[in-house]
N, C-alpha and C positions, 0 to 999 in steps of 0.2 A: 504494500500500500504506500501511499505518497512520502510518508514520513522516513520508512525505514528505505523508500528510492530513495529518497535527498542525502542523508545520512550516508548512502553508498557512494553517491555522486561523489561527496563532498570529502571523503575518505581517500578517495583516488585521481592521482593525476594521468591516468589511462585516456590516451584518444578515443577508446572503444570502449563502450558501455554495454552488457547482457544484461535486461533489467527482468525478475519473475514477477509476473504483474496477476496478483488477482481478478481474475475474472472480470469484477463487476465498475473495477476501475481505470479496464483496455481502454475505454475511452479518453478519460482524463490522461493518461500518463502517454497514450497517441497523439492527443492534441496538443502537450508541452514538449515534447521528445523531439516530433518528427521524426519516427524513427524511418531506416531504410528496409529493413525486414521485421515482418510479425510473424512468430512463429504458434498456430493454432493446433495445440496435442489435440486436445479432448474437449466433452460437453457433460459431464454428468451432474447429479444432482449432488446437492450437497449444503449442508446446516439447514435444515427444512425450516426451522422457525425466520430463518429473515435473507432468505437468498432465492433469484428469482426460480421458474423453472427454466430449463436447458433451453427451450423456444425462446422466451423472451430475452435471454443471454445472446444469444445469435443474431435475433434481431437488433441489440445494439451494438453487437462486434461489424456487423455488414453496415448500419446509420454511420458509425465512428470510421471506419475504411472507406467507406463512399467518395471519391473526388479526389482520392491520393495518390501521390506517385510511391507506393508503395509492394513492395512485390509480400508477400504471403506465401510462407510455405507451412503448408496444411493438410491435416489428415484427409486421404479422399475415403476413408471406413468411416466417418463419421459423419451424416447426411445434414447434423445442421451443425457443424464446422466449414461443408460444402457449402452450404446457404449461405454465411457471411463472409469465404473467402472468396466468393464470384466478384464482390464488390469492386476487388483490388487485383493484382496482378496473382497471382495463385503459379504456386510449385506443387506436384501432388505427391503424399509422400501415405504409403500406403504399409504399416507398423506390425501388419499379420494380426493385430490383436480384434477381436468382434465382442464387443459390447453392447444388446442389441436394447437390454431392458429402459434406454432412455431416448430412444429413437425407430419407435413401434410407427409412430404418422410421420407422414409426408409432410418437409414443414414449408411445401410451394403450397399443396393443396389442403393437405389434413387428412386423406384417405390413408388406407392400415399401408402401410411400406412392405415388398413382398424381399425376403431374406433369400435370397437362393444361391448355392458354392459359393460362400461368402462376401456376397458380393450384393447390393442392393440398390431398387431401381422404385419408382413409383409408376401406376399408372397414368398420370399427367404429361412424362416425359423425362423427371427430374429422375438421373440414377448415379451411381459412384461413376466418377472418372477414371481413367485408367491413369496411373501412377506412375511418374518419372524413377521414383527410387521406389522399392520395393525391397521387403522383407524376404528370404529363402529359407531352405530348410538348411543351406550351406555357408549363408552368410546374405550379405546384399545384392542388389541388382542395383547399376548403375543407368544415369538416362543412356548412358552409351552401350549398353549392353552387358558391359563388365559384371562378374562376378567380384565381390572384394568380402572375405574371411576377418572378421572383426572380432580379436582377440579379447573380449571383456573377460573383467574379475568379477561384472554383477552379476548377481543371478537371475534368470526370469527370461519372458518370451518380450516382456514390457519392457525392461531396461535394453534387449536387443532394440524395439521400436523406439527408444529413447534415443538410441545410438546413431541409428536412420537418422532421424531428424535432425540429429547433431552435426553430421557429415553433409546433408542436404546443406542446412544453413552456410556450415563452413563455405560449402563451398559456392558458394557467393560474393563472398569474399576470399576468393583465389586462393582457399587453403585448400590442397589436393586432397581425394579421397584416403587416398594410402596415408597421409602423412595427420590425417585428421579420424582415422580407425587405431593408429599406431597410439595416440594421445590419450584415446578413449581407454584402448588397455592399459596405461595407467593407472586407472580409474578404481579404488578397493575400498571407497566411503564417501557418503555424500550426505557431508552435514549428521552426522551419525547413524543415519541409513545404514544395516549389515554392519556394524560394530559391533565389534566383542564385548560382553557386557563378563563382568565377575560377580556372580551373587550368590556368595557366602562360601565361593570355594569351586561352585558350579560354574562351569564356561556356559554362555547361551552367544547367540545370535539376536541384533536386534533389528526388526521389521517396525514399518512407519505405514499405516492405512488409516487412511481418513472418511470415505465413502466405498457404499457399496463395489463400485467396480473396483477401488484402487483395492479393497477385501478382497473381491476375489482373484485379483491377480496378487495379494498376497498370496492366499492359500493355495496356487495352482502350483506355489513356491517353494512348497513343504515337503520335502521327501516323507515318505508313507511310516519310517522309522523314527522317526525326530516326532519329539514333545512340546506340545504347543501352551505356552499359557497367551492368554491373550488382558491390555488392558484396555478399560473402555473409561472415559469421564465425561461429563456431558456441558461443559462451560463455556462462556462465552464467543470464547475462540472455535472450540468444536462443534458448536450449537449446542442447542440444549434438549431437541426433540430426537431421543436416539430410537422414535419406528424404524430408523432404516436398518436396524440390525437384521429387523424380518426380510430384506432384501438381501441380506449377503447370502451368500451359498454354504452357510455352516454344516449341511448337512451332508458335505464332501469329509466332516470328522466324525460321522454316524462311527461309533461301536469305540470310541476314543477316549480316554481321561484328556482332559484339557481344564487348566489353571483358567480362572478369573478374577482379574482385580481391577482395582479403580473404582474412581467415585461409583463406578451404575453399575459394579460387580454382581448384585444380587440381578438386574433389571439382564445382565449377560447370561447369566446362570441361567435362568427358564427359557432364554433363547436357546441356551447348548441342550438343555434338556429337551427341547419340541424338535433337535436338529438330530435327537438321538445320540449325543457323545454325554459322557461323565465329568459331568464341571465341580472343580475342586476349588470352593470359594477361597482367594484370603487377601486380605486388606495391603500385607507386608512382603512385597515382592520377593523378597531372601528367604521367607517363611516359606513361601508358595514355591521355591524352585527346590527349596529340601523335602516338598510332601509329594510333589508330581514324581512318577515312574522313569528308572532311569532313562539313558538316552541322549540322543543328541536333544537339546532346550532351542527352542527360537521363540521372543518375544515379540509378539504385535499388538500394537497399540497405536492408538488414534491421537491425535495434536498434542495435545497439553500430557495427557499419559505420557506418551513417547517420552518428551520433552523433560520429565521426574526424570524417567529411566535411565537419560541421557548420563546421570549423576557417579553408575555403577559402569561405564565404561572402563577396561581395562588397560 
């Protein structure tokens, strides 16, 4: 948001500015920026008590782009990211990842959007575009045809589509793909994202999910061996309406012991139980990692959670 952009600004004497711009404030920080590229991930829902839905987001990201000499490089899997990067100059950069539970209508027409080999079209006309860079099962696809092998230390199908994007942009600014995948491998925490945490002697991993989709492409992150506790809080920052638990996919830990803590630990607990896993309440993280079954530990938690957890990094 505005305050913690300026505070960056003003921190660095960098000719080049990467600014992560909350959703709801693309407009504003467009409008003083000027930037040369917008880079459009995703659309999902998220803080339900005070943030709009994913339609009307779109619609200000395309009012806010409208009349700029601006290039966009944007998800073409996600149909109202399509809607407001038509505004401006558009890269299509296509992440492998299908999210489909916040992009059910058509947001030219409103009719149900038909999903078919991953790939989605409306009956109006409006469908995905076909994507300059693309995701493989080998690595990436280039606009030039190129295969390029993209050596990450993150884990997940998302952080590979994180990587896409990274390379697209770069290379915009004349950094070469090779030399901008090479980088990316680098890459073994982000902002304590996959941090090693020490609690009480236990090594875990720590995971950072904020809404349903970033849930479930945490948990598609979990090896079937590894012990999951999870925390959830429900404040300011995180919103405070946590229905969207009922959206994530917990019942991919059907027959599981899984930890719960945080402020809404008890409100997590009856979700893991309707999702058929065995939730093991407790307030005190270090408490919670000596009562769960052994194992490899990975903790996920949502904003301000995380953010405690951040404490027991090792």
């Amino acid at each position: 948001m505005a305050p913690g952009i300026l505070t960056a600004l003003d921190d660095s004497a960098s000719p080049t500015a990467v600014l992560e711009t909350d959703e709801l404030h693309v407009p504003s920080v467009v409008a003083q920026t000027d930037p040369e590229v917008v880079v459009l991930l995703n659309l999902t829902r998220d803080q339900l008590d005070r943030t709009h839905e994913v339609s009307r987001t779109a619609q200000v990201w395309a009012k806010a782009l409208a009349g700029r000499d601006v290039t966009v490089v944007a998800n073409a899997a996600d149909p109202h990211v399509v809607d407001a990067a038509l505004a401006a100059k558009p890269v299509w950069v296509d992440p492998g990842t299908r999210w489909t539970d916040d992009a059910s209508v058509c947001p030219r027409c409103g009719h149900l959007l038909d999903w078919s080999d991953g790939r989605w079209s409306s009956g109006c006309g409006f469908a995905m575009p076909e994507a300059e860079y693309a995701l493989t099962a080998a690595g990436v696809r280039l606009p030039d045809g190129r295969r390029l092998v993209v050596p990450l230390k993150l884990p997940g199908d998302v952080n590979r589509g994180n990587a896409l994007f990274a390379i697209a942009t770069a290379g915009l600014f004349g950094v070469a793909p090779d030399t901008a995948a090479a980088r990316l491998g680098e890459v073994d925490d982000v902002d304590g994202r996959y941090a090693r945490l020490d609690l009480g002697g236990r090594p875990a991993t720590l995971f950072l999910a904020k809404n349903p989709a970033g849930w479930a492409a945490a948990l598609s992150m979990i090896d079937d061996d590894a012990v999951l506790a999870v925390g959830i809080n429900a404040r300011i920052a995180d919103g405070t309406d946590t229905s969207w638990l009922y959206d994530v996919p917990f019942e991919r830990l059907a027959g599981r012991v899984v930890g719960a803590t945080g402020d809404r630990r008890s409100d997590l607990a009856v979700r893991l139980h309707y999702a058929g896993a065995t939730p093991v309440v407790e307030g005190d993280l270090v408490k919670l990692a000596g009562e769960l079954p052994p194992g490899p530990l990975v903790v996920a938690a949502n904003y301000t959670a995380f953010r405690e957890m951040r404490r027991y990094v090792s």
